[in-house]
Residue, then its C-alpha position, 0 to 999 in steps of 0.5 A: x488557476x484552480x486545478x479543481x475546475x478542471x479534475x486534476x490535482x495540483x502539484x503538491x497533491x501530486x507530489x504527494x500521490x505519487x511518493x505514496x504510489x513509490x513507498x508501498x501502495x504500489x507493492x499492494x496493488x500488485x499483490x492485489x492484481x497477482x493474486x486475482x490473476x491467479x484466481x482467475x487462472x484456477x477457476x475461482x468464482x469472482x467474490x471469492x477471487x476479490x476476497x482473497x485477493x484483498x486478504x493479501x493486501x491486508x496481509x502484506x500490508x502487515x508485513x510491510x509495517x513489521x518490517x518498517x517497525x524492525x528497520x526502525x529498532x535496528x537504526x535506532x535512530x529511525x523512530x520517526x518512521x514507525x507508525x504513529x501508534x508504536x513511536x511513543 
């Protein structure tokens, strides 16, 4: 069977997609989402709406990684979960 044929990923793709969904790119879509929402609430014309609402992406994202490089240090035996740039 090719899952290509027809849209739609195969297991492992799947798989793969959803554990990305559950460690963190969920979390930045609802920022994303919230803070468009608010914007939208206040009266925020559309372009500025969407660039604020992606800096807060970008900006959780950060947090995220501090927090997994922190975690990491504290375990110490958690350096294969930092990012690749900060693991050698």
């Amino acid at each position: 069977m090719n899952p290509a044929a027809h849209d739609r990923p195969c297991d492992e793709c799947y798989d793969e997609a959803a554990s990305i969904a559950e460690q963190g790119f969920l979390a930045l879509l609802q920022v994303y989402g919230s803070v468009a929402y608010s914007c939208g609430r206040d009266g925020v014309p559309e372009v500025e709406a969407v660039r604020r609402a992606l800096l807060a992406m970008i900006e959780r994202s950060r947090e995220i990684e501090a927090a997994t490089v922190l975690l990491a240090r504290v375990a110490g035996k958690g350096w294969w979960q930092l990012p690749s740039e900060n693991d050698e």
